[in-house]
C-alpha positions in Angstrom: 14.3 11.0 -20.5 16.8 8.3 -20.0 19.2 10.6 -17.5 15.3 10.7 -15.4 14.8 7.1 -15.4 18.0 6.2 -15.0 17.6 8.7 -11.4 15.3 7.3 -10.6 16.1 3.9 -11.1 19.1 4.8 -8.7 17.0 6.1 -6.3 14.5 3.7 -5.6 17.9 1.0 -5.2 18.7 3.3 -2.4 15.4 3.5 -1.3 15.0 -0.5 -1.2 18.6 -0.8 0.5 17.9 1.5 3.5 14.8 -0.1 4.3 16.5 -3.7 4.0 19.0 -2.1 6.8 16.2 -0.4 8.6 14.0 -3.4 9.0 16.9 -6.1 9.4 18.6 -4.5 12.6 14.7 -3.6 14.1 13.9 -7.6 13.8 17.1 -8.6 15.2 16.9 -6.0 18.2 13.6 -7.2 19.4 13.4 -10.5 20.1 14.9 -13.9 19.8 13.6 -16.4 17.4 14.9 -19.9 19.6 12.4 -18.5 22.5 9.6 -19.8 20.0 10.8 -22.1 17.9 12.3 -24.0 21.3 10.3 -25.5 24.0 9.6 -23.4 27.2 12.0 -26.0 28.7 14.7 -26.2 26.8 18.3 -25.7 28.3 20.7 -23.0 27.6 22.7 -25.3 25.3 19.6 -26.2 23.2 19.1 -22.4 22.9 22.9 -21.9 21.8 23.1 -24.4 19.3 19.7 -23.2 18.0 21.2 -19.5 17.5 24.5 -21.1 16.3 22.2 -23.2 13.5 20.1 -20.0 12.8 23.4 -17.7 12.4 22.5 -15.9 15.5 25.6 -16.1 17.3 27.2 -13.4 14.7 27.6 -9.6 15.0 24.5 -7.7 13.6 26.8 -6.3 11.0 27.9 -9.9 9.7 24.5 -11.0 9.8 23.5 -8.3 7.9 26.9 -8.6 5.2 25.6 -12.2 5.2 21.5 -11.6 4.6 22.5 -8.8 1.6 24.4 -11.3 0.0 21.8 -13.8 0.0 19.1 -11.5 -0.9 19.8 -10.0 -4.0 19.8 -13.3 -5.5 16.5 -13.7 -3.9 17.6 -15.9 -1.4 15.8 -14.8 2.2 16.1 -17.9 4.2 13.9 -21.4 5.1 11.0 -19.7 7.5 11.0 -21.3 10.8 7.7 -22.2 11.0 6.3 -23.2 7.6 7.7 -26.1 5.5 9.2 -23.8 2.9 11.1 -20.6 2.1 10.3 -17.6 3.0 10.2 -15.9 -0.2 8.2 -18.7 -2.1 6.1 -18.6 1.1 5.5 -14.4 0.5 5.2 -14.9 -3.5 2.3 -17.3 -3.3 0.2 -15.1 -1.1 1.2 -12.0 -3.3 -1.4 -12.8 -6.4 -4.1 -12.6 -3.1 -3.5 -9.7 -1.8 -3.0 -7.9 -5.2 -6.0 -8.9 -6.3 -7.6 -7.4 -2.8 -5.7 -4.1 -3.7 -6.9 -3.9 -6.9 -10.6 -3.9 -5.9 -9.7 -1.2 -3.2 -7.7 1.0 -5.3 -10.5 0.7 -8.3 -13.1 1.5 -5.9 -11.3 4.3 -4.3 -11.1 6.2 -8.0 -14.4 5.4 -9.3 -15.8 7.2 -6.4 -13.1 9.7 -5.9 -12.3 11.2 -9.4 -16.1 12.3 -9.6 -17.1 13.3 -6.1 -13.2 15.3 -6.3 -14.9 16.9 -10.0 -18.2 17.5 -8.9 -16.9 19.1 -5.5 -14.8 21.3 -7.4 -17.2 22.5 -10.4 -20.0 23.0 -7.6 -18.3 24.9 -5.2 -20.3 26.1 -2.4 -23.4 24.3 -3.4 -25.2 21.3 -1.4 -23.0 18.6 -3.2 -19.9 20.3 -2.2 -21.2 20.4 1.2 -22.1 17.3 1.2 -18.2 16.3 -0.6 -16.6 17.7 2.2 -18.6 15.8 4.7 -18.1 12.6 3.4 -14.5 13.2 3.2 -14.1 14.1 6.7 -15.7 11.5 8.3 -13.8 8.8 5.6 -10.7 9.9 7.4 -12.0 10.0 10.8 -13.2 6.4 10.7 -10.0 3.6 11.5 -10.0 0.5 9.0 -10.8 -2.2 11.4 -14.0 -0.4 12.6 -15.1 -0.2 9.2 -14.4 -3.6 8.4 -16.0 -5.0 11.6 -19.5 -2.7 10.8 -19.3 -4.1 7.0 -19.0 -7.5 8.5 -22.3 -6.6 11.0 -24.1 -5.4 8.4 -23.9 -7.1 5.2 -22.3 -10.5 6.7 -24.7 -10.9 9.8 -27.6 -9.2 9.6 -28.3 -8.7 5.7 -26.3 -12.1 4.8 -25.7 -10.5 1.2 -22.0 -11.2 1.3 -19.3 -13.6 2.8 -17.1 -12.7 5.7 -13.8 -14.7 6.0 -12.0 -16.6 3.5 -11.6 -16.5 -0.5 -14.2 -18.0 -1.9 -14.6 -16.0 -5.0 -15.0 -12.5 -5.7 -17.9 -11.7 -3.6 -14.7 -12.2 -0.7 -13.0 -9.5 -1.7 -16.0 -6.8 -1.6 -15.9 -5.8 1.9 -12.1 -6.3 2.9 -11.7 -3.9 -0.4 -13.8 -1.5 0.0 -12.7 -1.3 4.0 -9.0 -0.8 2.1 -10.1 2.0 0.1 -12.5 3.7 2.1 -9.3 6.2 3.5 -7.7 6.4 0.0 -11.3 7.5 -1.2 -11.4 10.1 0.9 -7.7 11.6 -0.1 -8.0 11.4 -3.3 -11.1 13.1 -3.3 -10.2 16.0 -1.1 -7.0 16.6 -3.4 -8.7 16.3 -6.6 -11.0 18.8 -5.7 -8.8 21.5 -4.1 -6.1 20.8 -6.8 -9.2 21.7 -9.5 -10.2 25.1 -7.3 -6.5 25.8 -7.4 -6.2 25.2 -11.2 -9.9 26.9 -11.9 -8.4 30.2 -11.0 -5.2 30.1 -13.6 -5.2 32.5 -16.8 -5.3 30.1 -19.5 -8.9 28.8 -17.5 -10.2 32.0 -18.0 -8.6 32.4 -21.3 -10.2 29.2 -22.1 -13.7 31.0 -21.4 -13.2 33.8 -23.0 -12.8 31.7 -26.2 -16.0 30.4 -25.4 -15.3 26.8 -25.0 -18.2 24.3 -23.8 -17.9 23.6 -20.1 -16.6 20.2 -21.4 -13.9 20.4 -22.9 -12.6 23.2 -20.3 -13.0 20.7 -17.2 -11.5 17.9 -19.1 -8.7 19.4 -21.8 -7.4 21.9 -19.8 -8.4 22.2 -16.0 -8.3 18.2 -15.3 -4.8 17.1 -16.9 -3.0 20.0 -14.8 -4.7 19.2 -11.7 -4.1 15.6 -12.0 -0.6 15.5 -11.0 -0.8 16.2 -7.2 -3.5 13.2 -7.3 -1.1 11.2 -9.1 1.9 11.7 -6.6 -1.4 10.5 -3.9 -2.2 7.7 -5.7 1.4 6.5 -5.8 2.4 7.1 -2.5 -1.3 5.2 -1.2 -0.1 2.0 -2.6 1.8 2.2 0.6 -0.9 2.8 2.7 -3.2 0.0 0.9 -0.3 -2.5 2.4 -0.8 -1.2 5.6 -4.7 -1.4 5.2 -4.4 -4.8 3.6 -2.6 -6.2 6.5 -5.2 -4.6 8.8 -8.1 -6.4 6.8 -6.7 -9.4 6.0 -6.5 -10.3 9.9 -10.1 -9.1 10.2 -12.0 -10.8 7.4 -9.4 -13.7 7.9 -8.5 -13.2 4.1 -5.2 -15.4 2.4 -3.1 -12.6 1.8 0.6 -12.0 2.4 -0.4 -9.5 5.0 -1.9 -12.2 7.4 1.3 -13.9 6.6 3.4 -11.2 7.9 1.2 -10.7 11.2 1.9 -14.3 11.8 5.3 -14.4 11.1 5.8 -11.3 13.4 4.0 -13.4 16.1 6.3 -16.5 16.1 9.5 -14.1 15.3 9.8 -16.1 11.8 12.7 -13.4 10.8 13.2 -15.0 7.3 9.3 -14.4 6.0 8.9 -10.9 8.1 11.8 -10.3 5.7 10.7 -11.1 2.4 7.0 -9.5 2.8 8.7 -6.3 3.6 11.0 -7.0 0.4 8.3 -7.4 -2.0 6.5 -5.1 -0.1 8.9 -2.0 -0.8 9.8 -3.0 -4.2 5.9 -3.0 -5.8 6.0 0.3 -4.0 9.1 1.6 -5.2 7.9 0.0 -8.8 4.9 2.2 -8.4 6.9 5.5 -7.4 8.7 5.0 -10.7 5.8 4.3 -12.9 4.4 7.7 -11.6 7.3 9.8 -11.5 7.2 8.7 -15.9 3.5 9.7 -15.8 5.0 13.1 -14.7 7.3 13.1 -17.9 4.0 12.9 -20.0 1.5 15.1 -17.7 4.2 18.6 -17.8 7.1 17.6 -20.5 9.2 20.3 -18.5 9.7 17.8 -15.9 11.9 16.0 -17.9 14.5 18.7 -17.5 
């Protein structure tokens, strides 16, 4: 158990290292930084002693040598357009937008898990019909479409709930359940084949032949086998609920880091682009790992 963790551990440093490289020399190659944070006017020796200031003027692979160093002490830079740095900056919009994820990601399983269950124990009846529907056109529909019709409907024309700012929790309904709405739909369409798939093993129909209530078949033995591909999803959709929270953040005008990074990409602030992606990839490494030990307990034989 400790060789796996210790893996694992090792893997998700690697992980966080090639996405620092990946990120760092993508930022650098697209634009430069002293074309915003200078005047339109300003002469080619106020733009050189801005890159010399900013540590421009070095070779990407110094810059890089010199950004690593910095950052594993946690050190990402003073942003260039906020009064602060830029991981401080990233950290105190984090609590926001984990609280945003949290009602996505909660709404996501209490309507997948059962519509994935139901689906699967009512195979080719009305309500898996009706499952399979629902899921496709979950996927079909982009975020900020869905956010924008929430914000028509229950903002505009019901006036039920807000539809900008934090102003309590009634502020995170919609942008959260425009997050999950996609995750929702995976989940669900995995649960439910995963179950089919597992409904068809010999201990299942061992498990009848014993006569056991429908119960404790669906729940003791079908549903802790066919949890682990949904596991794996959920992990890896922490990902994807960054990507949506950026999306929704920007459309219900929501104080989370990911309106914070779309800024920061707009006025080439390199220093907080940095540290969102940072954080970013280490809660979802952290996840990865927390998952890859609920393996260790789901099938023990993973642990060899």
């Amino acid at each position: 158990m400790v060789g796996y963790l210790l893996q694992r551990l090792i893997h998700g440093i690697g992980v966080l290292l090639g996405v620092s490289i990946i990120v760092f020399f993508l930022i650098h190659l697209t634009a430069d930084p002293c074309s915003v944070i200078l005047p339109p006017d300003a002469s080619a020796s106020d733009r050189k002693i801005c890159r010399r200031q900013l540590g421009l003027d070095q070779p990407l692979p110094v810059q890089y040598a010199i950004f690593l160093s910095r950052a594993v002490q946690g050190d990402f830079g003073f942003s260039y357009r906020h009064q602060g740095y830029a991981m401080d900056l990233v950290l105190e919009r984090l609590p926001a937008t984990l609280r945003l994820m949290a009602v996505a990601i909660s709404f996501a399983l209490l309507v997948a898990v059962p519509l994935g269950i139901l689906a699967a124990w009512k195979r080719d009846t009305p309500i898996d019909a009706f499952a399979r529907t629902f899921v496709l056109f979950g996927q079909a529909v982009p975020d900020f479409w869905l956010g924008i019709v929430l914000i028509l409907i229950f903002g505009v024309a019901l006036r039920w709930l807000p539809v900008s700012g934090s102003r309590g929790w009634e502020s995170l309904i919609l942008p959260g359940v425009t997050i999950g709405a996609f995750p929702l739909t995976t989940i669900a369409r995995l649960l439910r084949s995963s179950l089919l798939e597992v409904m068809n093993q010999d201990y299942i129909r061992t498990a009848w032949g014993k006569g056991l209530p429908p119960k404790a078949v669906l729940w003791k033995h079908a549903l802790k086998n066919a949890a682990i591909p949904t596991i794996t999803v959920i992990g890896l959709e922490v990902g994807f609920l960054f990507g949506g929270a950026v999306v929704a953040e920007n459309v219900f005008a929501y104080p989370g880091m990911g309106r914070l990074a779309v800024n920061a990409i707009a006025n080439r602030d390199i220093p907080v682009v940095q540290a969102f992606v940072a954080v970013t990839a280490t809660i979802i490494v952290a996840v990865n790992l927390v998952v890859d030990l609920l393996y260790t307990w789901l099938d023990p034989r993973i642990r060899l």
